[in-house]
N, C-alpha and C positions, 0 to 999 in steps of 0.2 A: 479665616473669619469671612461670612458672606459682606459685599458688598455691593451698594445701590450703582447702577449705571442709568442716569440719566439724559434724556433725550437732549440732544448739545444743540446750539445754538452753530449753524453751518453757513448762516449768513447774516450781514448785519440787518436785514429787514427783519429774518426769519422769527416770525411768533410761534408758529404750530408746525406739527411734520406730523409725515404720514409714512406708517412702515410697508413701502412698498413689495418688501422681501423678508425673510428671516432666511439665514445662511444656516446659523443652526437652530436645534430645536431641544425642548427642554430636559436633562437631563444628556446631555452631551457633553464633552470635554471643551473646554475653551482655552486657548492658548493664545497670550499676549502678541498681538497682530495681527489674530487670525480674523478674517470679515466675519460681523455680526450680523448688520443685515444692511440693508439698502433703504433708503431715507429719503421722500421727497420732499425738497422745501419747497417755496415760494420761486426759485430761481431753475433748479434741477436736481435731479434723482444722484444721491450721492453714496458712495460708498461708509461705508464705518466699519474701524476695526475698531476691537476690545485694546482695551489698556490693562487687562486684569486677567488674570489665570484661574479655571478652576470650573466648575459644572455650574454650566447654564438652568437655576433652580427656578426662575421664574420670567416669564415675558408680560410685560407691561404690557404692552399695546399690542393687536391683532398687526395679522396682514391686512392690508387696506383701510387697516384706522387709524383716527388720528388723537393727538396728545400737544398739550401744548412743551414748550420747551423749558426742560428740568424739570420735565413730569418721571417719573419713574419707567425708564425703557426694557430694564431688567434686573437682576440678581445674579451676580456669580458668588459660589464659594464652594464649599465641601459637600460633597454629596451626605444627606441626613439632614444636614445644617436646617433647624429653622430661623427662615427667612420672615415668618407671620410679623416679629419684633419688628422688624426693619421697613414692613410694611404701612405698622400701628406707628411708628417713629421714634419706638425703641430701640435697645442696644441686640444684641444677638446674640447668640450661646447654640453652641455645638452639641446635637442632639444623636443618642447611639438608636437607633429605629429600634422601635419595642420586640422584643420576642429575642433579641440578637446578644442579652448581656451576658449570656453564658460565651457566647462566643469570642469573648476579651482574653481569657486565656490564651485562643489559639493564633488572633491575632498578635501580643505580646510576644509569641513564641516566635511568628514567620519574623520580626522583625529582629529578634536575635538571632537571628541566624545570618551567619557571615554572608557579609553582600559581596560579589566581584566588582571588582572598580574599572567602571569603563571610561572614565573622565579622560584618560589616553588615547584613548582608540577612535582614531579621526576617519567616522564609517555610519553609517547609517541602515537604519534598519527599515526596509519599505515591506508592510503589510497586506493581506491581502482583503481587499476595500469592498464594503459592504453596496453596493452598487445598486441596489433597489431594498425598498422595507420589508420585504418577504425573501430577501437572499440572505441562506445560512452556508452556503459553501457557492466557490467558484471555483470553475475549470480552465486553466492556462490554452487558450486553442492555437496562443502562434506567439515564440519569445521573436520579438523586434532586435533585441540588442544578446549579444552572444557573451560568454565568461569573459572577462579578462578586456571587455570593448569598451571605447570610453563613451561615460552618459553624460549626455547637458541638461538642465531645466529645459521642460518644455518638448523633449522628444520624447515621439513613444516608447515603451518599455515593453509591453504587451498588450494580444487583444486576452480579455476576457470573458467567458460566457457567465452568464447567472442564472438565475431561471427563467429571467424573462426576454433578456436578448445580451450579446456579443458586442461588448462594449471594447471603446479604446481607454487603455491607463497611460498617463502620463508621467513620466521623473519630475520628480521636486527637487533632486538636488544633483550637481554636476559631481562625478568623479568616473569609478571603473568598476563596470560589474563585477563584484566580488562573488558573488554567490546567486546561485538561482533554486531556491529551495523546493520549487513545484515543476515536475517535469511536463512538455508540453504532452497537452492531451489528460494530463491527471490534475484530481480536483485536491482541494484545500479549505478549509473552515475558514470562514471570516474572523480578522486578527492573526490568523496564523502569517508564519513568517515566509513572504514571497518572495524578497531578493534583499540583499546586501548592498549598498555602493558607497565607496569610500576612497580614500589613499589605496595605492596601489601597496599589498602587504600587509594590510591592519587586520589585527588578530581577531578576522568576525565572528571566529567559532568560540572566545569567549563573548564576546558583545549577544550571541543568539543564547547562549548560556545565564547569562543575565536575563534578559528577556524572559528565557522560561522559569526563572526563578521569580521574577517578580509575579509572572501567571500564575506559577503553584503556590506562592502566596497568600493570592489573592482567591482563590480556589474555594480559602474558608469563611469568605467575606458574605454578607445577605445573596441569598439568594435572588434579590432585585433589582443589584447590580450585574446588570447583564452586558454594560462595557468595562473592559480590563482596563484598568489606568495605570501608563508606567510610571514606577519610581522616577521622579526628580533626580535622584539621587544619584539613579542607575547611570546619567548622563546619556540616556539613549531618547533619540529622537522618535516621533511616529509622523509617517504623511500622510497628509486628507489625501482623498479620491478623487481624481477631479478628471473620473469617468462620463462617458457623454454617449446616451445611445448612437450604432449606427444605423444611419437608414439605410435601405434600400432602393437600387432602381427597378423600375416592371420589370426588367428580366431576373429579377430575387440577388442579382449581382452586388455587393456591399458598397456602398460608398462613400470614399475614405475623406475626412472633414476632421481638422482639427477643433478639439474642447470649445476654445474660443470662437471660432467660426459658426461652429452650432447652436453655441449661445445666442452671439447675433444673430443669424439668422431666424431664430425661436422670436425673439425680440422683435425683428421686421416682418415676420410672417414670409420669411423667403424659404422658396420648398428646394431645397437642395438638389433638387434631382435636377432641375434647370440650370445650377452656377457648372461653370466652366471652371475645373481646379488648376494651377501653373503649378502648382507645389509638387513633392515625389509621386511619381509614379501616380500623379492628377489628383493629389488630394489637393483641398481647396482649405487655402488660407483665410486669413480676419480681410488680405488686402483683396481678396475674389467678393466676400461679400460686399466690403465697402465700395467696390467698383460695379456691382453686378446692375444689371439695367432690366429689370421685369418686364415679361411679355405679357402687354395688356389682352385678354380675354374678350371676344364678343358678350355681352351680359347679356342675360334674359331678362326681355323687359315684359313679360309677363310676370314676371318673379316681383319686380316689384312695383307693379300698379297697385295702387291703393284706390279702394273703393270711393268716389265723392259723395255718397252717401250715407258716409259716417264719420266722426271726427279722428283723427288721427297724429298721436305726437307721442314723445318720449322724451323721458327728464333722465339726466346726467348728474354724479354726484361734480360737483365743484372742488376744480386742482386745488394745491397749494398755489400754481403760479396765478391761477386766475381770483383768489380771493386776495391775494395782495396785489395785483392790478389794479382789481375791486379797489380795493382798501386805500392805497396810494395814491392813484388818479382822481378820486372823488374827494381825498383831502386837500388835496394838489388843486382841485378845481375850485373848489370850496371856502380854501383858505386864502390861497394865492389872487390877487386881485389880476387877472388878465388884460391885456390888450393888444393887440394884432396889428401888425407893420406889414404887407403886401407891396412887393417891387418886383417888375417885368423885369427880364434879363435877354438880352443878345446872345445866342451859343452860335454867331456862326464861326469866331476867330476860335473859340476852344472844340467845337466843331474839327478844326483843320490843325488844330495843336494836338488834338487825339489821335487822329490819323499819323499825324507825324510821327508821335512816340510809339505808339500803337506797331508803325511800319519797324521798329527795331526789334533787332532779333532777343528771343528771350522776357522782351518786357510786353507786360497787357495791363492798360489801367483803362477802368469807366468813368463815365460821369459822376458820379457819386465820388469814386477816390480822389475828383478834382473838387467836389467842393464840398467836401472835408478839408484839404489843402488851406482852397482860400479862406474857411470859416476860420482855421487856425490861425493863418496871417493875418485875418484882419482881426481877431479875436485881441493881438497881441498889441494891436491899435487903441485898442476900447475895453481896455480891460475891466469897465464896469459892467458890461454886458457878461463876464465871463467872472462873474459873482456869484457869491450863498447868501439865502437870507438863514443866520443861524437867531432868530429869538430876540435876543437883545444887543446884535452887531452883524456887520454885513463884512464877509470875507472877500477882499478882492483877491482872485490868484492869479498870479504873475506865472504859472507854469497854464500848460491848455493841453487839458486831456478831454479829448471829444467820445462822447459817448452815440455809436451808431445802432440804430432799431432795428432788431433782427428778427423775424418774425418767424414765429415755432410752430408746431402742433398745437399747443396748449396754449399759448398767447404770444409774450411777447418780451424779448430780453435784450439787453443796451449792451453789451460788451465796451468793453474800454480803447482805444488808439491811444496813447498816452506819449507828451508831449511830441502831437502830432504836426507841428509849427517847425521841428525840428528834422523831418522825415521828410523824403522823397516820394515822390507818386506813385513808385513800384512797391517800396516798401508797406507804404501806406494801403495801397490793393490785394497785398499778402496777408497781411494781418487781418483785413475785412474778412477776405477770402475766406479762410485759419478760423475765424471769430464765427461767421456763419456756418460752414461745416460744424463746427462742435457744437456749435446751439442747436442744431437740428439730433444731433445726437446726445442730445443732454450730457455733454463731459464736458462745458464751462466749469472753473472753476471760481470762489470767489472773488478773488483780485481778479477775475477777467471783466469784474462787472460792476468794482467795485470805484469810487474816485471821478469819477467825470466831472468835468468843470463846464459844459456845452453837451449838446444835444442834438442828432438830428436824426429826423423821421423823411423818408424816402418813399412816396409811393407813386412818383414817375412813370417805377417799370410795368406798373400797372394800369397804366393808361388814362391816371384822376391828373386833371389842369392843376386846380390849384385843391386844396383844404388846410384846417387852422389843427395843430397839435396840443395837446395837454403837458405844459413844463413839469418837467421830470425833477422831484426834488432829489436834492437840495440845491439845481441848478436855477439860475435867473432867469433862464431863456433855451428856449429849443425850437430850430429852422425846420419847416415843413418844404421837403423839394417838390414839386410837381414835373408833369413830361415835358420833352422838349416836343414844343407842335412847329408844323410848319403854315406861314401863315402869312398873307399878306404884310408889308411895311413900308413904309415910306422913310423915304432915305433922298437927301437932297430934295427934298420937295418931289420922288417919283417913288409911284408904289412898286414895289416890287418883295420877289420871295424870301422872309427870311426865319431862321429860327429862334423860337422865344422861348422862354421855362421862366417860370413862375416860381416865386419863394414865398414863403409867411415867417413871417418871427414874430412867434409869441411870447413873451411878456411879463415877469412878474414888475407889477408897478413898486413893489415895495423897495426894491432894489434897481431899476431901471427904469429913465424916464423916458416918453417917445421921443427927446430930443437926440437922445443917448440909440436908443434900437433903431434911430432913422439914421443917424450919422454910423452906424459899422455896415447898416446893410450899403450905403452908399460904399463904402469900402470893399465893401463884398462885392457889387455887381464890378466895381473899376477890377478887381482881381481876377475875375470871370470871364469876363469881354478882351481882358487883356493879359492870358494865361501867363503869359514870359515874366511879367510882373513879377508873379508870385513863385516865381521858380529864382527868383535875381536874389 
């Protein structure tokens, strides 16, 4: 019976998504956890697997469009099935495609006929994988793993040729090449059966016996089913393709890149012919691209003068993350009654307490991981500062999860430290570290962003004194850091050189009064000035 899949709610903010990806496409097999497609919300681009088995009979929403959340994403169920009912918000009924009712007889018949029972045989059957939209056969050009070798998830299996270029296939599943039904050099239809791998001994010559029984089955099925779907029943498994062209270097030489690797790189726009591989015999790993450092280019700057004689610009559609920035921040501003607390700070004793720790081996913290630190410590002081305004009651929380501003491609994401009053400096600078890597690569997850009780905005490293931030609800208050300058000071009645940095703390008045946001930041500068403090 077909079923509705709708568009899921992936973050607590999340109103609307956008299907960045479809993984499959309509009229395809779908199997319970296999990716459907790729989701942007308001925070990041998230994976989705199907909870549901069965052909992908319809897609809600385009690639690049969007839908609000529990709009209708797609339709799984039986191939035929009309879906229209489910669509109008009716029930559904299983429909035999017109012209095919004479053919109930001969379906009736494949199903009485004696099935082999593979539910014993601990062995898998790998196919050979349709690897472009215009491939109907492939050619084995080089088996990677030999009879009787053991396989893992994730190593190659073989290259394959298609018609359009000589790709790499990968094992889905760990055991021992049982069988390799395509010898190298000779070709094979798409679905036919390319290798075996199981328990060492499992009886794969009935399990490929099955298989061909369920094909001549299905042989007398519509001619419009043009993918073979195995029996449930048979207990044999089938693995997706998760083939990946290979490039090339200018000397025509193939260049060996793991599936993932390619991926990413596709994603970053890195041309593989420049990563340096550490992997077998120099294929390049997911950790070659993540480390790779691109060689900047002279540009042609004739290329892009723009004429002053004519007007000149161009419109972008609007993220998901940037329409709940939008959305957030102007109600945040709007709603929230603000007011702005500015205090000078002394960095030269944390100055010389950075250096200190700095000087041991193994540990690196910044300015920023220290005050995070002290915001925590004093946070724990004044726990009315580190409050929610919820509606009709104000939450004090006696735990202090600090949310840090991490600024992406697309705008801008708070990642969580979580009760950070409780952590070390080093710790503390890991997790930043940890928190910013993955927001640049969109693989935050929700709880990474989810809970802050405080708030701060750092734009120090960018060379701004001071500026005022927008309170991140459902927080009371969120510190804006500025740089540390060097700059005249008088000290004992004599001027002389010293280092200042600049804070703001903004303010929701509903929940915090300036007698309250003046009294923690005095707490905060005493923590600052006198790092040991906050470390006792």
């Amino acid at each position: 019976m077909a079923e509705i899949i709708k568009l899921p709610q992936l973050s607590d903010t999340m109103e609307e998504g956008t299907v960045a990806k479809w993984h499959k496409s309509v009229g395809e097999q779908v199997n319970e956890g296999d990716l459907l497609a790729d989701i942007e919300t308001d925070k990041a681009t998230m994976e989705y697997e199907s909870f549901q088995e069965g052909i992908l009979l319809y897609q809600g929403v385009e690639e690049g469009k969007t839908a609000k959340v529990n709009a209708i994403l797609a339709i799984v169920g039986e191939k035929g099935e009309d879906f229209q009912s489910l669509l109008d918000g009716g029930d559904t009924k299983s429909e035999i495609p017109a012209g095919n009712e004479d053919k109930k007889p001969s379906s009736a018949a494949a199903e009485k006929k004696e099935k082999i029972d593979t539910s014993s045989i601990k062995a898998t059957i790998v196919k050979m994988p349709k690897l472009s939209d215009t491939m109907k056969e492939g050619t084995v050009s080089k088996w990677h793993k030999k009879l009787n070798e053991k396989v893992e998830s994730g190593e190659l299996l073989a290259d394959i040729e298609s018609d359009k270029a000589t790709m790499e296939f990968e094992a889905f599943d760990d055991g021992v090449l049982l069988y390799q039904a395509v010898e190298e050099g000779k070709s094979a239809e798409v679905d036919a059966v390319l290798a075996v791998i199981g328990e060492k001994g499992a009886d794969y010559e009935s399990l490929i016996k099955a298989y061909e029984q369920n094909n001549s089955a299905q042989d007398s099925a519509p001619e419009e089913e043009v993918k073979a779907e195995t029996s449930t029943d048979s207990g044999i498994t089938e693995n997706a393709s998760s083939a990946t062209i290979a490039s090339e270097n200018a000397d025509g030489s193939r260049i060996k890149a793991s599936p993932l690797a390619k991926k990413m790189a596709s994603e970053k726009g890195i041309n593989l012919t420049q990563v340096k591989g550490t992997g077998d015999n120099g294929r390049i790993t997911k950790r070659d691209i993540e480390n790779f450092v691109p060689v900047v280019a002279a540009s042609n700057a004739s290329a892009s003068n723009v004429s002053s004689s004519s007007e000149n610009y161009e419109e972008k559609d609007i993220s998901q993350m940037r329409k709940t920035i939008a959305k957030r921040l102007a109600e945040s501003k709007f709603t929230a009654p603000h007011f702005y607390l500015t205090i000078e700070l002394d960095m030269t004793n944390a100055i010389e307490a950075r250096k200190a720790i700095n000087s041991m081996e193994g540990v690196k913290v910044s300015f920023n991981d220290m005050v995070v630190k002290a915001a925590a410590v004093a946070l724990q002081k004044h726990p009315q500062v580190n409050s929610s305004w919820l509606g009709d009651k104000i939450r004090i929380n006696h735990h202090v999860n600090i949310g840090v501003a991490v600024a992406v491609e697309d705008g801008l994401l708070v990642p969580v430290v979580r009760y950070a009053n409780t952590k070390q400096l080093s710790q503390i600078g890991a997790e930043v570290k940890d928190f910013a890597q993955r927001a640049k690569n969109k693989k935050l997850q929700p709880q990474d962003w989810e809970g802050s009780t405080f708030s701060i905005s750092n734009l120090g490293m960018f060379g701004i004194d001071e500026f005022t931030a927008i309170v991140n609800p459902p927080n009371s208050c969120i510190m804006a850091v500025g740089a540390i300058k060097e700059v005249p000071v008088v000290k004992n009645g004599q001027i002389v050189p010293g280092s200042v940095m600049k804070v703001t703390l903004s303010c929701d008045h509903r929940t915090v009064d300036g007698a309250a946001g003046a009294a923690f930041l005095q707490t905060f500068k005493q923590l600052i000035e006198n790092p040991v403090a906050m470390l006792a």
